[in-house]
KOLTOR-390054 format. One line per 8 residues: number of its first residue (from 1); for each residue x, y, z of C-alpha. Coordinates in steps of 0.05 Angstrom, whole numbers. Layout:
<recs>
NUM) X Y Z; ...
</recs>
This chain:
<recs>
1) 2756 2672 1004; 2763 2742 1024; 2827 2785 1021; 2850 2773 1098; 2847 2696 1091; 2874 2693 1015; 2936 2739 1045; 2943 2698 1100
9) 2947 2634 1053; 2992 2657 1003; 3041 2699 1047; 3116 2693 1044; 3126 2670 1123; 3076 2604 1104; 3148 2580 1061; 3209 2598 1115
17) 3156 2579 1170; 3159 2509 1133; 3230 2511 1129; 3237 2526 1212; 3180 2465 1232; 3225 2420 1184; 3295 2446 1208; 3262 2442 1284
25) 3244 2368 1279; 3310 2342 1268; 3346 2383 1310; 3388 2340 1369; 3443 2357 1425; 3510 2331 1410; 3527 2322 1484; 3461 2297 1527
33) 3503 2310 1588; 3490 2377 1589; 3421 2393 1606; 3413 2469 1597; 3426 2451 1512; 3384 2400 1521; 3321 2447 1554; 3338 2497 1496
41) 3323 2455 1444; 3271 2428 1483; 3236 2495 1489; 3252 2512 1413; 3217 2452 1389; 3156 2468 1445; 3147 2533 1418; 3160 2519 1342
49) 3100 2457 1357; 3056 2508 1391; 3071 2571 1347; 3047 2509 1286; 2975 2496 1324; 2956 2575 1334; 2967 2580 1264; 2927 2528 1241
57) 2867 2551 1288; 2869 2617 1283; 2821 2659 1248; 2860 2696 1187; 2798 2752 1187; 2815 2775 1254; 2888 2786 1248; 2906 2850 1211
65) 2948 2849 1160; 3011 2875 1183; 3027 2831 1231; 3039 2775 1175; 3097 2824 1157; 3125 2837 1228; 3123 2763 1232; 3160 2754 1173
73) 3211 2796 1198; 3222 2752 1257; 3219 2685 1218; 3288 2705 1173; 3325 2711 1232; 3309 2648 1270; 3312 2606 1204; 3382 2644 1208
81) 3402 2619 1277; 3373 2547 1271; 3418 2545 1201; 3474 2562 1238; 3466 2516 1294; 3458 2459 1245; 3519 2477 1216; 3564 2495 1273
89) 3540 2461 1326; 3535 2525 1379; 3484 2524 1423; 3488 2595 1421; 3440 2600 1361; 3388 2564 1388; 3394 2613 1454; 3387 2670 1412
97) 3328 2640 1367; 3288 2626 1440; 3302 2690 1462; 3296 2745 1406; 3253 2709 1357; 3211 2654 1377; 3182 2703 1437; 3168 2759 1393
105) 3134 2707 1345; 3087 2683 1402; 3068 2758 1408; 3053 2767 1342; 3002 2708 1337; 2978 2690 1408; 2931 2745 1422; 2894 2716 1361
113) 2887 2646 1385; 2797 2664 1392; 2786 2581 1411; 2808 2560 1473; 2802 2493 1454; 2847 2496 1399; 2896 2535 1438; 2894 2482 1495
121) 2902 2436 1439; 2968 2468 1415; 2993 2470 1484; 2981 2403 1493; 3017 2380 1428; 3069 2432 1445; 3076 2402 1524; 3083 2334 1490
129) 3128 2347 1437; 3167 2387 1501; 3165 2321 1533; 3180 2271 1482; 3249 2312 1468; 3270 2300 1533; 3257 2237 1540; 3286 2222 1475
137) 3343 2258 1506; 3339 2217 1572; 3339 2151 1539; 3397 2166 1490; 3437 2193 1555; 3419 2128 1592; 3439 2089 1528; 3508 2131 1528
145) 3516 2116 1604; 3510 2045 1601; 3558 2045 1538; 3600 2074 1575; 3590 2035 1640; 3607 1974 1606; 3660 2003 1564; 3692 2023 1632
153) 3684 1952 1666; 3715 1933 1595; 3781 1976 1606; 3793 1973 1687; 3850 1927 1675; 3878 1966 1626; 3863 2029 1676; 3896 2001 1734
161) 3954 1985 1677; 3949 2065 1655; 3944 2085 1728; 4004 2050 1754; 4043 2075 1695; 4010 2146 1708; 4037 2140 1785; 4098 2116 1752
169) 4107 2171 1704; 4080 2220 1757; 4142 2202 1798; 4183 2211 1741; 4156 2271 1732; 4161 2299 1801; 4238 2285 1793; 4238 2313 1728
177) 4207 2378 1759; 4245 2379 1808; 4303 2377 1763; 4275 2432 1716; 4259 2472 1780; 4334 2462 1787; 4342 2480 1726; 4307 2538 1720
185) 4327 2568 1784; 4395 2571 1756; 4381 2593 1694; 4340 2647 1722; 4354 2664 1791; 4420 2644 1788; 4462 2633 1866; 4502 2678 1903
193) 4565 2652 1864; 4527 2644 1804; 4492 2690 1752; 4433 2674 1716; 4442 2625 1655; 4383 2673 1631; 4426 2735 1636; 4493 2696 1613
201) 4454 2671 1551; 4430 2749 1541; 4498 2772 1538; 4519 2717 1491; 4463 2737 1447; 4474 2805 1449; 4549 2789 1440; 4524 2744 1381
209) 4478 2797 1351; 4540 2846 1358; 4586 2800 1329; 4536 2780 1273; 4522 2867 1256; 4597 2878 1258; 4602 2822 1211; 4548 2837 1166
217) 4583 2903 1167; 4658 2886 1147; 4623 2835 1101; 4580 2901 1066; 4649 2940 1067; 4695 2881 1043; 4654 2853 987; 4603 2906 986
225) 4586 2937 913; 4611 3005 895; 4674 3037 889; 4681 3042 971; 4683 2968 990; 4745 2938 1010; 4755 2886 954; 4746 2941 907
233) 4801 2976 942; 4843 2924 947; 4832 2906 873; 4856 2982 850; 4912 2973 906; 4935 2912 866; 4934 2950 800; 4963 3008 822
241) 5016 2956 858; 5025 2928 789; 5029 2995 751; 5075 3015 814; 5121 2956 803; 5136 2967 729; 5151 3036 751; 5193 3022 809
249) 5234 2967 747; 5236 3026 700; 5268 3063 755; 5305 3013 783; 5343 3010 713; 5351 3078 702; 5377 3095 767; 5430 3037 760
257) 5449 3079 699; 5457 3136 740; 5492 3102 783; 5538 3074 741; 5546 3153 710; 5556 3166 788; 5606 3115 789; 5643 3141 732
265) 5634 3224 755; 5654 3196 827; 5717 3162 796; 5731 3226 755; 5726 3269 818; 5759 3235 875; 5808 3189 834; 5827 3119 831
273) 5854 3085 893; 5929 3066 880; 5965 3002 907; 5971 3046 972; 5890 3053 985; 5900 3131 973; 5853 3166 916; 5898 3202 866
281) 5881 3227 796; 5820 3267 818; 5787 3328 818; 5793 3324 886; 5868 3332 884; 5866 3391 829; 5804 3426 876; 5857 3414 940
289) 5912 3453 896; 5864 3499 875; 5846 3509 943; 5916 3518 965; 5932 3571 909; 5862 3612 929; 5894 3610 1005; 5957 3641 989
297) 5914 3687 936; 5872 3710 992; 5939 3730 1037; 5968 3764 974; 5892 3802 972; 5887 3816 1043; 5958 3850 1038; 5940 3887 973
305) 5877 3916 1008; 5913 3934 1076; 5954 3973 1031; 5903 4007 992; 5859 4021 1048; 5906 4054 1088; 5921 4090 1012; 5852 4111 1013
313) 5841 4134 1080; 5901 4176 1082; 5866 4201 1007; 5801 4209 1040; 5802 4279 1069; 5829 4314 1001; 5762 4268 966; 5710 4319 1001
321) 5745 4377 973; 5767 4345 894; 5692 4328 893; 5663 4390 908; 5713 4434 853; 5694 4375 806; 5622 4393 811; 5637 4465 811
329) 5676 4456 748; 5614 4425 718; 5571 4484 734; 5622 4538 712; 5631 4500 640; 5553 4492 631; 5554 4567 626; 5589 4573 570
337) 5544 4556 516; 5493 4592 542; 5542 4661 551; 5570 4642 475; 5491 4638 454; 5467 4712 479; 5530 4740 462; 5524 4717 393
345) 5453 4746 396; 5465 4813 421; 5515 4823 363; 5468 4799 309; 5407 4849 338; 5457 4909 339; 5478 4892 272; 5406 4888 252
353) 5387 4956 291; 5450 4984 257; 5424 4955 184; 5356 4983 201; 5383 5041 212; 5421 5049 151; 5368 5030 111; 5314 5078 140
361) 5363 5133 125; 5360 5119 47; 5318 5160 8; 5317 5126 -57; 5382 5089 -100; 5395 5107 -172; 5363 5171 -174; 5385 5235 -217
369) 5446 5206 -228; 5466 5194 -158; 5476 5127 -134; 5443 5132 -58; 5406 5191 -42; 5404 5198 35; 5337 5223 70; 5341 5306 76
377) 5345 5309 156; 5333 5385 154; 5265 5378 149; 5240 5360 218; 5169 5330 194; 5196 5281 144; 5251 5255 204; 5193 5253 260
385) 5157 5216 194; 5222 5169 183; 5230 5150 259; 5161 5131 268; 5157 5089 208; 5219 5057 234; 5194 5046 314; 5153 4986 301
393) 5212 4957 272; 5273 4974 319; 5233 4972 386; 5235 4901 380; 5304 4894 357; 5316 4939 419; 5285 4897 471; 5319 4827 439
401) 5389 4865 450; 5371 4890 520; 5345 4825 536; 5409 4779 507; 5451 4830 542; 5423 4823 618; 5419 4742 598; 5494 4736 582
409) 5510 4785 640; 5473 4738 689; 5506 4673 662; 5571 4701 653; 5559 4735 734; 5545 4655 752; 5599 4630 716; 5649 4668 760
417) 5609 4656 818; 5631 4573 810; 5694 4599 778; 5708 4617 855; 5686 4563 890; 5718 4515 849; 5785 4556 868; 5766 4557 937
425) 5748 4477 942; 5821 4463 905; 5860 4509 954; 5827 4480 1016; 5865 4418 1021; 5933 4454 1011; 5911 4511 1059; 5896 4453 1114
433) 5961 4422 1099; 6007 4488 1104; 5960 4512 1171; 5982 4448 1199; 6052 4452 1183; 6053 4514 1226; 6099 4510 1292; 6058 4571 1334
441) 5986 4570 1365; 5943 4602 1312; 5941 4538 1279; 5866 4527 1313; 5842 4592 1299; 5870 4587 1231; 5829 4519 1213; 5768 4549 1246
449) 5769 4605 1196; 5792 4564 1138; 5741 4520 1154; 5687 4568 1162; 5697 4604 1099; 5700 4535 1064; 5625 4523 1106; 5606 4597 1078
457) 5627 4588 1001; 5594 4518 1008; 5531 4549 1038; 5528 4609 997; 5471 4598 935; 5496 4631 869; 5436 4653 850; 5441 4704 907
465) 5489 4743 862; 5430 4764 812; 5386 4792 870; 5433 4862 857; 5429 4903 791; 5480 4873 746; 5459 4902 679; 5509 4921 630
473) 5508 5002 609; 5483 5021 541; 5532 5081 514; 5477 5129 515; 5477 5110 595; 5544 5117 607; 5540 5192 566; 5486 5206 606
481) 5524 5173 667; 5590 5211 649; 5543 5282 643; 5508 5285 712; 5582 5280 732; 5616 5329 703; 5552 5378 722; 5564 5349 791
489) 5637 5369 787; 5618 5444 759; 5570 5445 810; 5617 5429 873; 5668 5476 839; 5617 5535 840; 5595 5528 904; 5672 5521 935
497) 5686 5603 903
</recs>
């Protein structure tokens, strides 16, 4: 045996070609009735028979190698499908086995088929094993016919039974759809009068569904978990309630206490109610005599201040002027300390200048037997010497006196300045009164001027007095003063000879 024919032997399709003769041969058509299943499996079993005698004829030497494989490839499948038909019972599988595998198949090996005698052979067996399946499928179909034939003549009594109760039930039937026609007109259709049941029932189901949300809803907010549902609420409610009521007791007895107190303080107040049904005892009765002493009070008051009003007002004019010479009188006395304190300084730096003076003048003390020994004033240097030694010193002294002099001249200048309009302010009010006691017709013109000269002093700043030279004269200017006078005098007298 060569290679081709020992491949050809052993190859795999020689097994699952096995399997498809095997599977073919018992294959049969569950309903006979139907002839096209019946000329499938017909024409699957033809070519399975034929596809069985090429092989067996056919020369393996001649047939290249790769078609064994390609019809491998084709065997799987229509094992596949017959397995499934077998199984399942749909025809289906044996269509698709005729038409995608078993033709490919005869491809594959009929080309190959060299002796015509063996191939006429295989057709032969095939067109007989074509023709024995159908008649084995016309005989069981004639068996099945006359089964049923006589299983028919069997059962015509108890058809005519069936198909008067079928005529029967028909009628019944038509009534009943007639009735449901009835019925489901108006349940869907509805009348003129009439809606729909179909839309009524809608609404009640959507009225329902409402109902049913809005329920679910209070029920999720009534017993709902959380501090937010309703029994929850209702549970704190209850305890505050509780806690409220022991509160509202607590209070209830402490305000019967006050009420009793009030009972008491309204007893005290208005009084007990006599045998007459009049309140006497009270406050009430002391407030009403209270309030009748505070009336007559009031009219004793309102006479008093008529009284002192009208003492006031006529008092009223003179109040202008007693104020005005009572601040004047302030301002004159606050200059007194102040003229007492540069006058007491002035006299204690001429008493100094005076001791300096004295002093410089001494030449030595306890000298040569003589007890103070005065400076020798003939000699000019040794006095031009003594007065400069004593400038640093007496300058200064100087200038304090000058200056606590003009001080104590300005305060005493202001002091007088007040002094007069304090005199003035107290004299106005009399003036006024004696101008009006006058019988003739100056009395306007009088008041004018009174009352302009009052305006002017009023007006008139004190400080205005210092704008002038005011200083007080040292001797040596009044000697000097007193001098130019007398040459003034001398003078005039020459000149008049």
């Amino acid at each position: 045996m060569n290679r081709w024919q020992d491949t050809f032997k052993n190859h795999e399709f020689q097994t699952i070609w096995a399997q498809i003769v095997t599977k073919s041969e018992s294959l049969t058509v569950d309903d006979v009735s139907v002839l096209s299943n019946v000329e499938e499996v017909a024409r699957l079993k033809k070519v399975v028979s034929f596809i069985s005698s090429l092989l067996d004829s056919i020369d393996p030497d001649l047939v290249p190698l790769s078609t064994w494989a390609n019809f491998t490839n084709q065997c799987h499948p229509c094992h596949y499908e017959i397995s499934s038909y077998i199984s399942n019972r749909n025809i289906g599988h044996i269509v698709n086995a005729n038409k995608n595998n078993l033709d490919n198949l005869l491809t594959y090996v009929r080309p190959y088929a060299v002796n015509s005698d063996a191939a006429a052979k295989a057709a032969a067996k095939a067109s007989r094993e074509y023709t024995k399946t159908m008649y084995e499928t016309l005989d069981e179909f004639k068996r099945q016919t006359v089964d049923y034939s006589d299983e028919f003549k069997a059962k015509s009594a108890e058809i005519s039974v069936l198909k008067d109760n079928i005529v029967t039930q028909f009628n019944d039937l038509k009534e009943i759809h007639k009735q449901i026609e009835q019925l489901r007109v108006s349940y869907f259709e509805g009348s003129d009068t009439n809606e729909p049941v179909a839309s009524t029932v809608d609404n009640l189901v959507n009225s329902i569904n409402n109902f049913h949300q809005n329920i679910n809803s209070f029920h999720t907010e009534l017993l709902g978990s959380g501090s937010d549902s309703i029994a929850n609420k209702i549970k704190l409610a209850n305890d505050t309630a509780k806690l409220s009521t022991e509160q509202i007791t607590n209070l209830l007895a402490e305000t019967e206490k006050q009420l009793k107190d009030l009972r008491h303080f309204y007893v005290r107040v208005v009084g007990k109610e006599d045998d007459s049904g009049k309140f006497v005892g009270g406050l009430q009765d002391e407030l009403n005599a209270r309030q009748a002493a505070l009336d007559d009070f009031k009219q004793d008051q309102e006479l008093r201040y008529t009284a002192l009003n009208k003492q006031i007002e006529s008092l009223l004019p003179g109040a202008t002027s007693a104020g005005l010479a009572t601040a004047y009188r302030a301002m004159r006395k606050s200059f007194r300390d102040p003229i007492k304190e540069y006058s007491k300084l002035f006299y204690i730096s001429v008493a100094t200048l005076s001791s300096v003076a004295f002093i410089s003048t001494i030449d030595s003390l306890f000298t040569d037997g003589h007890f103070i020994q005065f400076v020798d004033i003939s000699n000019i240097g040794n006095l031009l010497s003594n007065l400069a030694y004593k400038l640093p010193i007496m300058l200064p002294i100087l200038w304090l006196a000058l200056f606590a002099s003009k001080r104590r001249n300005e305060s005493q200048r202001l002091q007088q300045e007040y002094a007069h309009k304090e005199a003035l302010a107290k004299s106005y009010q009399s003036f006024k009164k004696q101008i009006d006691n006058l019988q003739d017709g100056n009395k306007e013109q009088l008041l004018e001027k009174l009352l302009a000269a009052a305006i002017d002093a009023v007006a008139a700043n004190a400080s205005h007095s210092l704008d002038g030279k005011h200083d007080e004269k040292t001797p040596i200017h009044i000697g000097v003063d007193k001098t130019f006078e007398q040459l003034e005098k001398i003078k005039s007298l020459i000149q008049f000879k």
